[in-house]
C-alpha positions as CSV (number, residue, x, y, z in Angstrom):
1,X,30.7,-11.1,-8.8
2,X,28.1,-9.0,-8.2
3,X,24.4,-9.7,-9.3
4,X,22.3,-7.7,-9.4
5,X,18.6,-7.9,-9.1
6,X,17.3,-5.2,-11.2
7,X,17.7,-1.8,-8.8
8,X,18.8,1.4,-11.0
9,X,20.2,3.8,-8.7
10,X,18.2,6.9,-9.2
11,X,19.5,10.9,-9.3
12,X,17.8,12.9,-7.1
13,X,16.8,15.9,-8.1
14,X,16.3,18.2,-5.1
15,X,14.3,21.2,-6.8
16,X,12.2,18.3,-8.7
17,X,11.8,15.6,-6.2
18,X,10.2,15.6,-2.4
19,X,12.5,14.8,0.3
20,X,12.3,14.4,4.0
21,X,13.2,17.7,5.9
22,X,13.6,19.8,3.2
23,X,11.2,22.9,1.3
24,X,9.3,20.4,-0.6
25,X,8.4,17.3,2.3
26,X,5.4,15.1,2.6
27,X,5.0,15.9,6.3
28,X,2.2,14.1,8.2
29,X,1.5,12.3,11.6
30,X,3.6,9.8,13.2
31,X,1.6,6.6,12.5
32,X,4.4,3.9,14.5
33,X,6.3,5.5,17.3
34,X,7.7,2.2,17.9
35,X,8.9,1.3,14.2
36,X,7.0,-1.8,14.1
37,X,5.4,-2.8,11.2
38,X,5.6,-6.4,11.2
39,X,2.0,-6.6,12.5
40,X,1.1,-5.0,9.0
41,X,2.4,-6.9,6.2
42,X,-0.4,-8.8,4.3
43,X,-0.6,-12.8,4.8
44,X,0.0,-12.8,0.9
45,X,3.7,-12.4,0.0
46,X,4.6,-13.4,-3.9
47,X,8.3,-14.0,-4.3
48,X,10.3,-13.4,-7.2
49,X,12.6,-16.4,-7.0
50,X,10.1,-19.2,-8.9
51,X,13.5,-20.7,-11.1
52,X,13.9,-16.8,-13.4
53,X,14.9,-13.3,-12.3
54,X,12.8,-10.7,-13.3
55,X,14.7,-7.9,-12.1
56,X,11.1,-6.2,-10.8
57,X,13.0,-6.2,-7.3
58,X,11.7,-2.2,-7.5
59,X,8.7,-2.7,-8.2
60,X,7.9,-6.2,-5.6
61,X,9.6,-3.9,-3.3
62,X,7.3,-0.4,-3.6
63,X,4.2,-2.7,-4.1
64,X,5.1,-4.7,-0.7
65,X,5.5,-1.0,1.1
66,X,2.0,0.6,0.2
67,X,0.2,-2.6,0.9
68,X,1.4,-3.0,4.4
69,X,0.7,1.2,4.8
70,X,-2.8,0.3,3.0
71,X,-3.1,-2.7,5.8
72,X,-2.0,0.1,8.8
73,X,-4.0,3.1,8.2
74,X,-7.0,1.6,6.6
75,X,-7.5,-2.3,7.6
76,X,-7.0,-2.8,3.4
77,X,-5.4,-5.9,3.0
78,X,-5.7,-6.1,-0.9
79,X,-2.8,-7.9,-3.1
80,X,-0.9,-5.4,-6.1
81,X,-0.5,-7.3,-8.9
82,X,3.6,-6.7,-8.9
83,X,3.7,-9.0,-12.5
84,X,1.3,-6.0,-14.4
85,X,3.4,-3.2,-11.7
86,X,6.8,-4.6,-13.7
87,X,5.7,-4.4,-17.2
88,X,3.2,-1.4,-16.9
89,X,6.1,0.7,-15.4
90,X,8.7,-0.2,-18.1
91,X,10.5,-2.4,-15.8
92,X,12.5,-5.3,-18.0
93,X,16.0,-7.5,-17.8
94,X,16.8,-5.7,-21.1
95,X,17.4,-2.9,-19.2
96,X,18.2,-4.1,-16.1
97,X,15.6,-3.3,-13.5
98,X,14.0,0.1,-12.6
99,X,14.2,2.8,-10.3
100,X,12.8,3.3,-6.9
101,X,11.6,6.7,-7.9
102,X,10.0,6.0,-11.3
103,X,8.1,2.9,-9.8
104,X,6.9,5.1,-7.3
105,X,5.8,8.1,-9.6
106,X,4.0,5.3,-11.8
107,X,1.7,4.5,-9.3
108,X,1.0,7.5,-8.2
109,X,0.4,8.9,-11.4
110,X,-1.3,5.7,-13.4
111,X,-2.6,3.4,-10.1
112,X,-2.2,-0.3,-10.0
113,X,-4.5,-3.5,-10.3
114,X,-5.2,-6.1,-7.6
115,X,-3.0,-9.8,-8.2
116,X,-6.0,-11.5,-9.8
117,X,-6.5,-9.6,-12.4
118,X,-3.0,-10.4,-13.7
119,X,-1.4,-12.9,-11.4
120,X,2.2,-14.4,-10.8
121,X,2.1,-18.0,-9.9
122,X,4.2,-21.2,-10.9
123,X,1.9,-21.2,-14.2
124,X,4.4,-18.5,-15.4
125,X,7.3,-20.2,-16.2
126,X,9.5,-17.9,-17.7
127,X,10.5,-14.3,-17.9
128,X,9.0,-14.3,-21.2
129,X,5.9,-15.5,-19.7
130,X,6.5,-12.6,-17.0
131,X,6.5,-9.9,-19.2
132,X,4.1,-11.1,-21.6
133,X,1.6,-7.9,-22.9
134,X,-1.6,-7.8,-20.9
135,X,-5.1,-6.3,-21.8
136,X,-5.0,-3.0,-21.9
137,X,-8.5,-2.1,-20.1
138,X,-6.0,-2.6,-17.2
139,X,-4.7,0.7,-17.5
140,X,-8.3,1.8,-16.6
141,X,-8.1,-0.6,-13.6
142,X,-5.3,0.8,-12.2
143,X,-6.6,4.4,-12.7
144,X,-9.8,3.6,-10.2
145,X,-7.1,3.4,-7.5
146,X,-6.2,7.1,-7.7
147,X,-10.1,7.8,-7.4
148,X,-9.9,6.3,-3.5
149,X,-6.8,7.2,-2.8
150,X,-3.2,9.3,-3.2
151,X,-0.2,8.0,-3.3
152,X,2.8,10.2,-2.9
153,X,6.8,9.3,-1.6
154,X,9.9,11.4,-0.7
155,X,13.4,10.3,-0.8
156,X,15.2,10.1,3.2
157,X,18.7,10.7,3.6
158,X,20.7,7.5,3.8
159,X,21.9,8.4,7.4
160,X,21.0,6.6,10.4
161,X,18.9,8.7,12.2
162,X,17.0,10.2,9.2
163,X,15.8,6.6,8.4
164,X,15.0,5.9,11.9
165,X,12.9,9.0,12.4
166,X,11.4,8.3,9.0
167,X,10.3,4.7,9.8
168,X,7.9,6.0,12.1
169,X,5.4,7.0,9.5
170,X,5.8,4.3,6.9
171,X,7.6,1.1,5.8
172,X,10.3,2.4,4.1
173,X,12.0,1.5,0.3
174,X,15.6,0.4,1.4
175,X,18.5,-0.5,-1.0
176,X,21.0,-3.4,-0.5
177,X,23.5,-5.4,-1.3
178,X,21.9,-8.7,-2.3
179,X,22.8,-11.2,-0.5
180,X,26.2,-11.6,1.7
181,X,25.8,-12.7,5.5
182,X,27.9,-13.1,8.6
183,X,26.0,-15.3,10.8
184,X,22.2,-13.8,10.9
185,X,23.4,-10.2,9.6
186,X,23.4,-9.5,6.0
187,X,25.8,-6.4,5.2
188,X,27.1,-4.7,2.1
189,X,30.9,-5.7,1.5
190,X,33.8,-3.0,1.3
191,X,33.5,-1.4,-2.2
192,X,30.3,-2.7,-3.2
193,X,27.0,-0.8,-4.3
194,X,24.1,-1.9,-3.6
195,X,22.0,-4.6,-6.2
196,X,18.2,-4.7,-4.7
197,X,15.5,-3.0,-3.2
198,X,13.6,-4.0,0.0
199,X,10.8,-2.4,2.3
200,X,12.3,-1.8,5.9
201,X,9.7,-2.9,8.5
202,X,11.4,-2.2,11.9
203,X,15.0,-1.5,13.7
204,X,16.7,-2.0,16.9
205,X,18.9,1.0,17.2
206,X,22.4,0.7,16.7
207,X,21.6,-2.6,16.2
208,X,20.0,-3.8,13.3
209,X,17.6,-2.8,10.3
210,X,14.8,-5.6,9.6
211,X,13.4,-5.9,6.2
212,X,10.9,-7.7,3.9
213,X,12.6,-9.2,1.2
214,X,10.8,-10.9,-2.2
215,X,13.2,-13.5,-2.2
216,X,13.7,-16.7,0.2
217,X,16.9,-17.5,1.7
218,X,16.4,-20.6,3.8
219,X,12.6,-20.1,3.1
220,X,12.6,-16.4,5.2
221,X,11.2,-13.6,3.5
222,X,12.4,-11.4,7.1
223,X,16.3,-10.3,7.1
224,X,18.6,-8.6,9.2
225,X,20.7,-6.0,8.2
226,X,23.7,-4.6,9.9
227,X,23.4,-1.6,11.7
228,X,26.1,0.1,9.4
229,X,25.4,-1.2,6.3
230,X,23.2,1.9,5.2
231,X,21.1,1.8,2.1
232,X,22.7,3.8,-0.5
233,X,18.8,5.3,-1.4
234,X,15.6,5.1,0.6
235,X,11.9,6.3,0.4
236,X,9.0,6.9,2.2
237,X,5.6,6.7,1.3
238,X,2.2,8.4,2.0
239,X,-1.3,7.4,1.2
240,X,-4.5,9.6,2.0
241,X,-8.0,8.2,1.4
242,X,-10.0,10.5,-0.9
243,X,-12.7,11.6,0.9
244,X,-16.1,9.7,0.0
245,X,-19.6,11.3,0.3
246,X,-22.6,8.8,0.3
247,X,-25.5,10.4,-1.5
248,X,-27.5,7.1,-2.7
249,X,-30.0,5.0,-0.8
250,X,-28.8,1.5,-0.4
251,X,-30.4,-1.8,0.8
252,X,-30.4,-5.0,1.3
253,X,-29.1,-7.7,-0.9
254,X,-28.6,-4.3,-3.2
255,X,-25.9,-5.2,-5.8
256,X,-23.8,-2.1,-6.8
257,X,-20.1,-0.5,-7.0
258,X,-21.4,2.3,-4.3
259,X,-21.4,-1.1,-1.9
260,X,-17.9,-1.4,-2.1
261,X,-17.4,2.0,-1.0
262,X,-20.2,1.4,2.0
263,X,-17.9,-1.6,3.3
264,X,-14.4,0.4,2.8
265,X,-16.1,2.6,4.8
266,X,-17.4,0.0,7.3
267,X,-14.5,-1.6,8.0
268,X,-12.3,1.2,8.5
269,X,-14.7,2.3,11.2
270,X,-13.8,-0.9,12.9
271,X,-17.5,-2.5,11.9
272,X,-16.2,-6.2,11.5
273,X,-17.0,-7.9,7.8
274,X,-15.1,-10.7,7.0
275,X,-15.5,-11.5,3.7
276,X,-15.3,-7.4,2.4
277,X,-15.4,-6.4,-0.7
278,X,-18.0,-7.9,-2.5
279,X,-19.8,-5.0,-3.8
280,X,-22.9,-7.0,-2.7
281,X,-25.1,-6.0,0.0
282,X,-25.3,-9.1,2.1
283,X,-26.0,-10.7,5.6
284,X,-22.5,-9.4,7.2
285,X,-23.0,-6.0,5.7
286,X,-25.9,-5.5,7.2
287,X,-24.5,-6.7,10.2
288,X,-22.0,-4.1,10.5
289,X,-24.3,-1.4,9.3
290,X,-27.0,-2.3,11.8
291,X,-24.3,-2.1,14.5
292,X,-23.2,1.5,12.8
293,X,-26.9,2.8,13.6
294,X,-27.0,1.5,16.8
295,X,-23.6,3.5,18.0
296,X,-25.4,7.0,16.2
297,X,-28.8,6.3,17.9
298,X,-30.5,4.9,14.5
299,X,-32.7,2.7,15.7
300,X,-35.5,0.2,14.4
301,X,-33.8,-0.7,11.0
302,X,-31.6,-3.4,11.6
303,X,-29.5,-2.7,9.1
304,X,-31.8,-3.1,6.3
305,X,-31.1,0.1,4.5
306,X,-28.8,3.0,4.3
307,X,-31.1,6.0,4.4
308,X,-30.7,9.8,4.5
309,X,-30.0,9.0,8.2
310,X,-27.6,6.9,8.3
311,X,-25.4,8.5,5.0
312,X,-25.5,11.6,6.8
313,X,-23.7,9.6,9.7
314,X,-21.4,7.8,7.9
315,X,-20.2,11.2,6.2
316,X,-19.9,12.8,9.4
317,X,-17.7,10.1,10.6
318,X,-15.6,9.5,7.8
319,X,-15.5,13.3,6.5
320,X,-14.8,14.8,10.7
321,X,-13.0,18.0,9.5
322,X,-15.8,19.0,6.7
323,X,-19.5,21.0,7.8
324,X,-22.0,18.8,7.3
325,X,-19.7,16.1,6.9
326,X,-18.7,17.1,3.5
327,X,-22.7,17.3,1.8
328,X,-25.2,19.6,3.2
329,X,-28.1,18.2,1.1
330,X,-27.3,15.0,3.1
331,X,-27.4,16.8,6.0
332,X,-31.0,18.4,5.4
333,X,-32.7,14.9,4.5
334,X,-31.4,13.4,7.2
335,X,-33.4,16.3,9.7
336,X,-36.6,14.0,7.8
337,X,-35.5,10.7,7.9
338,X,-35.8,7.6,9.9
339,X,-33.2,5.9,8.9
């Protein structure tokens, strides 16, 4: 008998809906020419199998896929809330899941909210508990997501070589059959349609497809599918980091949202700070800022403050492609400024 864990096969709508290789196609620059993402899922993975099924499997799945592209192209290792993704998104047993495409165009349209804002631990007990209504300020949340970043997905053909081509520029969505296994390989059996939906984080080809499940079998989160047991539907996602423009002064021990965005910005330059994002303008931020203005000859600050100076660098660097690094105001002070 087959179970199903709450994938809804989806129609796809080629004059509506992006897909790789075609008119309307996300494009973009090869970001793992070896297909590996492994390196890139988050420490944190919630699973779905604590004694209820929630049939979210859509939603664990898409949330999963832009966290480890969030880890890749921006060293962002923040945790989706996939409980608020589920209910938010209209996902429910009553109706037996969702689909790949309308999780997706939820968060791209409405955002999403980090796990501790509304978390999914063995306090929740039931599905009840699961979908239980949450505070709807969290729609606004969400929303600030879409004010960093874009999200946007395509559906790949479920051949072979479009999904191998595809996986080097982002995990990939993957349907399956849930769960049948000869020795190590998982497969779909004769006549079967697939039940779940997984991210695919690397292949061997012609020999196997890896992926990250959100359910344990034997405690492994990692499975192999056969080569030849193709996913009936797959996507692949794309996220772009709005550009940010500093225009404040900022400074030491300085408490404010603009912080956050000074760290993002930090750490995605490769300036190490560990315990990023605190929105609080501390020891390790200054740290990392100080060694900022030492690499663009800003000297005799230490990292104190983030002056006319320095915001002008920071644009520069973050904003490459714009004049002036995207503000010419910031670009005249800084002709004035020490730091």
């Amino acid at each position: 008998m087959e179970y199903n864990h709450g994938f809804k096969l989806d129609t796809i709508v080629p004059d509506e809906h992006y897909i790789l290789g075609g008119y309307k196609s996300l494009g973009g620059t090869i970001l793992q020419p070896d297909r590996d993402w492994r390196p890139f899922v988050p420490a944190h993975q919630e699973t779905q199998n604590l004694g209820f099924e929630t049939n979210a499997c859509t939603n664990f799945g898409t949330a999963n896929a832009l966290e480890i592209l969030l880890n890749r192209l921006f060293k962002d290792t923040r945790d989706f809330s996939d409980r608020w993704y589920a209910k938010a998104s209209g996902t429910s047993v009553a109706s037996g899941g969702n689909s790949p495409h309308t999780v997706a165009e939820f968060a791209r349209l409405s955002g999403l909210v980090n796990e501790e804002k509304w978390p999914f631990d063995v306090s929740i007990e039931s599905v009840e508990e699961f979908y239980a209504d949450f505070p709807k300020e969290l729609y606004t949340t969400a929303s600030k997501l879409l004010d960093e970043f874009t999200l946007k997905h395509e559906w790949v053909p479920s051949d072979a070589q479009s999904l191998y081509d595809a996986l080097q520029y982002s995990p990939l969505g993957f349907s399956t059959y849930a769960w049948v296994r000869d020795g190590d390989m998982y497969y779909r059996p004769q006549g079967s349609s697939d039940t779940h939906w997984v991210v695919l984080i690397y292949a061997e080809w012609e020999k196997y497809w890896l992926v990250l499940d959100s359910y344990k079998d034997e405690n492994a989160l990692f499975k192999k599918i056969r080569w030849n047991s193709l996913p009936m539907q797959a996507k692949r996602y794309a996220i772009t980091r709005s550009p940010h423009i500093f225009l404040k002064n900022l400074g030491f021990q300085m408490v404010d949202p603009e912080v956050e965005y000074l760290q993002k910005a930090l750490v995605s330059l490769n300036y190490l700070i560990p315990h990023a994002v605190t929105n609080v303008y501390g020891i390790e931020t200054r740290s990392a800022v100080a060694a900022f203005q030492n690499d663009h000859g800003i000297f005799g600050n230490a990292g104190m403050n983030v002056g006319p100076k320095t915001r002008n660098a920071l644009n520069i660097a973050l904003n490459s492609t714009k004049p002036f690094g995207g503000s010419l105001v910031t670009a005249f002070f800084a002709l004035f400024a020490s730091v």
